[in-house]
VOPAGU-2260 file (C-alpha; in pm, 1 decimal, decimal comma):
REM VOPAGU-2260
SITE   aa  ch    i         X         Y         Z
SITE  UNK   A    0     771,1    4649,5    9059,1
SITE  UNK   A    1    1019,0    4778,4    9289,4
SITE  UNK   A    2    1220,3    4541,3    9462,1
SITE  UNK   A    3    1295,0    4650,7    9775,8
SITE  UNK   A    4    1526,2    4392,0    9896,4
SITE  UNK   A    5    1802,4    4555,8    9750,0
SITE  UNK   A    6    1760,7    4870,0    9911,2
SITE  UNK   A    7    1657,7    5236,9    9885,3
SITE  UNK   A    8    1874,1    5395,3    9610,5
SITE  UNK   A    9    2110,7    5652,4    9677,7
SITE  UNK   A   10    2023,8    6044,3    9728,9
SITE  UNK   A   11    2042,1    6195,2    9405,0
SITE  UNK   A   12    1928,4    5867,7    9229,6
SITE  UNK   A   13    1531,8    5856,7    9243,5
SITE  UNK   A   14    1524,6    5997,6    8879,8
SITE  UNK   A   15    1758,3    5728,1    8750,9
SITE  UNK   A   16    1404,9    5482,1    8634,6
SITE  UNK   A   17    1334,6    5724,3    8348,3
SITE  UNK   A   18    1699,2    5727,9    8220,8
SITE  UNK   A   19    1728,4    5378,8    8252,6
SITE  UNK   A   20    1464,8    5269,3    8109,5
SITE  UNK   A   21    1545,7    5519,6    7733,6
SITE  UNK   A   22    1878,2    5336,8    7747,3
SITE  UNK   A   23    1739,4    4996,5    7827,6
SITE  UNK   A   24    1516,2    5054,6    7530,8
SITE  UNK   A   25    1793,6    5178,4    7270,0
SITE  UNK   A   26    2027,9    4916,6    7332,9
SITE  UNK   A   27    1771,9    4648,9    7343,5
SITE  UNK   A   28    1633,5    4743,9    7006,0
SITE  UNK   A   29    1986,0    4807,4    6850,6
SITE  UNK   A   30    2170,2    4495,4    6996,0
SITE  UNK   A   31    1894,5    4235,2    7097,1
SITE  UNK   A   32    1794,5    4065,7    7438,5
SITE  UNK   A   33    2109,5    3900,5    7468,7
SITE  UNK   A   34    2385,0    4075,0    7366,0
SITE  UNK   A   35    2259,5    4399,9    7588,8
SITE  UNK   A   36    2402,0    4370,7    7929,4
SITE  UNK   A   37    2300,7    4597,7    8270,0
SITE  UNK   A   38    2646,1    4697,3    8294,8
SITE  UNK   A   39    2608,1    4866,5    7948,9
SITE  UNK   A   40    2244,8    4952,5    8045,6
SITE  UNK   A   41    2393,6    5141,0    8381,0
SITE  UNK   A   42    2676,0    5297,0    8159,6
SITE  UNK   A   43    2426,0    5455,7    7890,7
SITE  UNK   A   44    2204,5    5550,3    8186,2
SITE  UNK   A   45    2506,5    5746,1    8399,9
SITE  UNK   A   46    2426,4    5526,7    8676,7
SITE  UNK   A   47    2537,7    5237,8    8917,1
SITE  UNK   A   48    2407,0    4900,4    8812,3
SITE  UNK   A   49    2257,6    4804,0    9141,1
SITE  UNK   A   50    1998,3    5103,9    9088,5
SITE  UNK   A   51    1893,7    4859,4    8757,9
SITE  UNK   A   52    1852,3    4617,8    9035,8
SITE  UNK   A   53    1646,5    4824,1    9255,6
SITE  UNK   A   54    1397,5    4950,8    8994,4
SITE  UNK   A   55    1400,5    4647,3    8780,7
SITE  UNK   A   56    1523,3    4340,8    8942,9
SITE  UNK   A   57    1666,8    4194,2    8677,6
SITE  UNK   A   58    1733,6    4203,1    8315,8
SITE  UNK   A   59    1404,6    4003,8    8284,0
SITE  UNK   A   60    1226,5    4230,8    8457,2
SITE  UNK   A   61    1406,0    4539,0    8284,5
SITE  UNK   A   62    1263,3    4412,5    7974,9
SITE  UNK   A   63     938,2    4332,7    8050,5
SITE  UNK   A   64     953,2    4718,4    8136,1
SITE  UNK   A   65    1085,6    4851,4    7781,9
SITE  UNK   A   66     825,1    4639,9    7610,7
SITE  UNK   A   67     534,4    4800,9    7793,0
SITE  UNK   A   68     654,2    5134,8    7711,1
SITE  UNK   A   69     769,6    5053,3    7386,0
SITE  UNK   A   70     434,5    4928,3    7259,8
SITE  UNK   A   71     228,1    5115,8    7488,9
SITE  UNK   A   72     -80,6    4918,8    7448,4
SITE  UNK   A   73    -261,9    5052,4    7758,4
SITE  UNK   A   74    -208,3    5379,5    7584,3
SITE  UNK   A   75    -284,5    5334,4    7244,6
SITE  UNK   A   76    -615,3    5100,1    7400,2
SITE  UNK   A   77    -729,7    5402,7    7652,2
SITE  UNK   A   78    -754,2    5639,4    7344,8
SITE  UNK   A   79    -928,2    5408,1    7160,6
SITE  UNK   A   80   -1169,5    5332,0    7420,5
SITE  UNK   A   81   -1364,0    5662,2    7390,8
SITE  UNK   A   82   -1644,4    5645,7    7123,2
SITE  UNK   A   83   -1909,6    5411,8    6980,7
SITE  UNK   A   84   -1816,2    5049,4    7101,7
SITE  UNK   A   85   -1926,9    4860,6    6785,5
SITE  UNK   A   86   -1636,3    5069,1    6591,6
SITE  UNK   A   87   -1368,9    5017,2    6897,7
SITE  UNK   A   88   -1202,9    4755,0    6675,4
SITE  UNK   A   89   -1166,3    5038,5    6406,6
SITE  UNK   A   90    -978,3    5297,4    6611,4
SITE  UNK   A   91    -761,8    5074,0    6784,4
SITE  UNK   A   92    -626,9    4893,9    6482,7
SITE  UNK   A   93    -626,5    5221,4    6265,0
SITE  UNK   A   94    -379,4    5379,5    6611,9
SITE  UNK   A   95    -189,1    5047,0    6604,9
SITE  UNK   A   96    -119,0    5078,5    6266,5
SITE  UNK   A   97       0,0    5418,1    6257,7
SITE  UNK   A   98     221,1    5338,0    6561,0
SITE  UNK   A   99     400,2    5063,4    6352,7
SITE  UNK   A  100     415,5    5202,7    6027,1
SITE  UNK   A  101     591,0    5477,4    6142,4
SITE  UNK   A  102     973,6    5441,7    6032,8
SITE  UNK   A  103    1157,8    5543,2    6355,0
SITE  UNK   A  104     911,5    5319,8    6558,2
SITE  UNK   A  105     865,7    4990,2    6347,8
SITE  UNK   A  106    1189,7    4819,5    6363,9
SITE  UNK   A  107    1299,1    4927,8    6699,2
SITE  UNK   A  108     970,0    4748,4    6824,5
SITE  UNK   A  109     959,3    4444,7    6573,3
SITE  UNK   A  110    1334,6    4369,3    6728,1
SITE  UNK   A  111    1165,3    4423,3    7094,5
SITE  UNK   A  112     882,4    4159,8    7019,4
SITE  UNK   A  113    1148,0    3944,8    6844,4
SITE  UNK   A  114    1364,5    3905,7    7163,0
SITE  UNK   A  115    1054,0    3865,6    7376,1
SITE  UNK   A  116     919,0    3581,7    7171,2
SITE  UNK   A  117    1308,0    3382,3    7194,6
SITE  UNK   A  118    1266,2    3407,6    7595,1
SITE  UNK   A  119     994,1    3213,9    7778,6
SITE  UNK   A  120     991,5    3401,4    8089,8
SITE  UNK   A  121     993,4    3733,9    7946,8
SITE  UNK   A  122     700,8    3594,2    7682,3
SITE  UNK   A  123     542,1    3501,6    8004,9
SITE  UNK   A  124     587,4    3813,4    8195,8
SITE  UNK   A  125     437,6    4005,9    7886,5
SITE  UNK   A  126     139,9    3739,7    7842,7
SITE  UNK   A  127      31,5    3825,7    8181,6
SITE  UNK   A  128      35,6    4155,4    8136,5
SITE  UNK   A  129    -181,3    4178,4    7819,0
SITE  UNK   A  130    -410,5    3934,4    8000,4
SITE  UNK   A  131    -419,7    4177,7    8315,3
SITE  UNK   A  132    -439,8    4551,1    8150,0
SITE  UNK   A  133    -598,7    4463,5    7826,4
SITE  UNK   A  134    -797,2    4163,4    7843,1
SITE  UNK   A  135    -982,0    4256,3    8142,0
SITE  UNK   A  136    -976,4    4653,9    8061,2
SITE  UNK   A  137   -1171,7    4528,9    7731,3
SITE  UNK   A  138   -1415,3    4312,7    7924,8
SITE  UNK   A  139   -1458,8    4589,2    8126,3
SITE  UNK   A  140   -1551,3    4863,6    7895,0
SITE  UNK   A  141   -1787,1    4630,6    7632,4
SITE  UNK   A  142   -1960,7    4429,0    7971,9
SITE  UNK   A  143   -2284,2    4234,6    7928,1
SITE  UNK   A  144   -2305,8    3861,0    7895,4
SITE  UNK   A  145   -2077,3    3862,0    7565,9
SITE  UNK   A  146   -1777,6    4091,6    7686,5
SITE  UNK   A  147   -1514,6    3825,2    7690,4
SITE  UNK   A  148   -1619,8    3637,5    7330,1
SITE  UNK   A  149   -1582,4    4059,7    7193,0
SITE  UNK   A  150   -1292,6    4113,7    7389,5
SITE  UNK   A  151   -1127,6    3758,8    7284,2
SITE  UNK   A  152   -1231,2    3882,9    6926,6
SITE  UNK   A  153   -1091,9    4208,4    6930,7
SITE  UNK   A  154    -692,0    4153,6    7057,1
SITE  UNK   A  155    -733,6    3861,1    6856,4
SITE  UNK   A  156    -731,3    4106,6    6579,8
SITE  UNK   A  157    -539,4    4336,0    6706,0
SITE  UNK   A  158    -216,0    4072,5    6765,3
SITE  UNK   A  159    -281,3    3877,6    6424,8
SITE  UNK   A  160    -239,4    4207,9    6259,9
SITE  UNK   A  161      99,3    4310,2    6479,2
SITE  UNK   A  162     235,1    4013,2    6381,3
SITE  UNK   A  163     140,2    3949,1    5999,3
SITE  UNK   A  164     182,5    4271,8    5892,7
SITE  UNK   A  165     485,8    4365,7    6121,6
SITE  UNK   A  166     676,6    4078,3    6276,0
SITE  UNK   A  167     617,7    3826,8    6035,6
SITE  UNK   A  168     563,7    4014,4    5744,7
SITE  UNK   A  169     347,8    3831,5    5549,0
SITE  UNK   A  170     423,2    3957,3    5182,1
SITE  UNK   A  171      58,0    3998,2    5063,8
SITE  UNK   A  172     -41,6    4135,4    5395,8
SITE  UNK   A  173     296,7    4321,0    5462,0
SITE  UNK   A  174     312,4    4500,7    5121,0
SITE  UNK   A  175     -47,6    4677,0    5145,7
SITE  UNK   A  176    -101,0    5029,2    5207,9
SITE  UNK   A  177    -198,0    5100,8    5539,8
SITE  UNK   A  178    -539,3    5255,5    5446,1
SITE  UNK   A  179    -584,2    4940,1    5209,2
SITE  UNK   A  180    -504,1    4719,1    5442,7
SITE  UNK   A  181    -752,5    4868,9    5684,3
SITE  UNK   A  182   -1060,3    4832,6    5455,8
SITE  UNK   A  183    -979,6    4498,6    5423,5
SITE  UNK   A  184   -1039,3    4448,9    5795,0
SITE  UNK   A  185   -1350,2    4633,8    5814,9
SITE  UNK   A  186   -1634,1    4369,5    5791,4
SITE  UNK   A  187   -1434,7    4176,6    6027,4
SITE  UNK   A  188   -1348,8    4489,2    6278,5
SITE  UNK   A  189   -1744,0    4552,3    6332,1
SITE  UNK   A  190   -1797,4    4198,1    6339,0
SITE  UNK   A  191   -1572,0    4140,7    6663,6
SITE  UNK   A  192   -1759,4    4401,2    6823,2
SITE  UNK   A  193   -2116,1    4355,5    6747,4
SITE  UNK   A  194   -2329,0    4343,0    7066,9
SITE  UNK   A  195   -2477,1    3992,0    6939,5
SITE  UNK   A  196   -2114,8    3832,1    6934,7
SITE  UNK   A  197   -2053,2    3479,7    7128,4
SITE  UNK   A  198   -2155,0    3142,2    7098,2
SITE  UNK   A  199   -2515,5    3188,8    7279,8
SITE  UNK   A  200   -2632,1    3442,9    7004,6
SITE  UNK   A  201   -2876,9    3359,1    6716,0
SITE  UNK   A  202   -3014,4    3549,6    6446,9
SITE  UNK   A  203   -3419,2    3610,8    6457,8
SITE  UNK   A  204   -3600,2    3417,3    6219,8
C-alpha cells in the first residue's frame, strides 16, 4: 500500500516500484532479512531511499512485498483454478512443485520464507495475506455448504508440502522425485476436494 504521508515521489520516479522491488528481492534472498538494508536496497535500485519509503513504508512492508511476488501464490492459484474442481488440489500442487524444484527459484525462495518465519510481524503481514487472497479466493471458487472444510484442506496441503519438501526438507519426503512424490499425494489431493468433504457429511448406507 502506498503510503502517502511521505509524499508524492519525484518526477521521473513513478517507475522506481518495479526496480525496487527486483533489488529488494536479490539482496533479500542473497543476504537475509537482516543483514539487507534500504540504503543498499535504494543503491541497487538507482534510487533515493525515501522513494522505498513512499512505495513501501518500511523494510517490513518492503518485504511483505518481495514475498508476494516471489511466491506468487495468487498466480500460481488463478491458473490452477480453471478446470474440474475435484482435481484443483492436483494442478495446484503439481504448479507449486514445479515452481520450487526449479534450481534458480528454490533457494532464493526457501531463504525468503526462512527470514519471514524469524520475524513476527512480517509472518503476520504474510498470514493475512494468504488468509485474504487465498483462503477466501478458494472458498469462493469451490462454494456450497463445505467450501471452507475443502478450502482448509487444500492450502493445508499445499503449505505442508512447501515446507516438508522445501523448507524443512524432510529427507524421505525431500529426496523423492517430483513426479513420485506427486503420486504419493494423489488419494489425498482428491480427497481434500471431494464435494462430500466436512464434518456434516456421511456416507449412504
Amino acid at each position: 500500500m502506498v503510503n502517502k504521508r511521505r509524499g508524492r515521489p519525484r518526477a521521473g520516479e513513478a517507475d522506481g516500484r518495479e526496480r525496487i522491488l527486483i533489488a529488494a528481492q536479490e539482496l533479500f534472498a542473497a543476504r537475509g532479512y537482516d543483514r539487507t538494508t534500504l540504503r543498499a536496497v535504494a543503491a541497487r535500485a538507482g534510487c533515493d531511499p525515501a522513494l522505498i519509503a513512499y512505495h513501501f513504508g518500511s523494510k517490513k512492508g518492503l518485504f511483505g512485498q518481495v514475498m508476494t511476488l516471489a511466491l506468487s501464490p495468487t498466480a500460481v492459484l488463478e491458473r490452477s483454478l480453471s478446470g474440474d474442481p475435484d482435481t484443483l488440489v492436483t494442478r495446484l500442487l503439481t504448479l507449486v512443485t514445479q515452481a520450487w524444484e526449479h534450481p534458480d527459484a528454490a533457494i532464493p525462495l526457501g531463504r525468503l520464507v526462512e527470514a519471514a518465519m524469524s520475524d513476527e510481524e512480517v509472518l503476520r503481514s504474510f498470514r493475512e495475506y494468504i488468509d485474504r487472497e487465498i483462503m477466501a479466493r478458494l472458498v469462493e471458487f469451490f462454494g456450497g455448504p463445505h467450501a471452507t472444510e475443502r478450502a482448509t484442506a487444500v492450502l493445508t496441503l499445499v503449505i505442508g508440502t512447501i515446507f516438508a519438501r522445501y523448507v524443512v526438507r524432510v529427507p524421505a519426503i525431500a529426496q523423492q522425485p517430483a513426479d513420485q512424490y506427486l503420486a504419493a499425494l494423489a488419494p489425498v489431493s482428491r480427497a481434500a476436494t471431494h464435494s462430500r468433504v466436512g464434518p456434516a457429511a456421511r456416507r449412504p448406507r
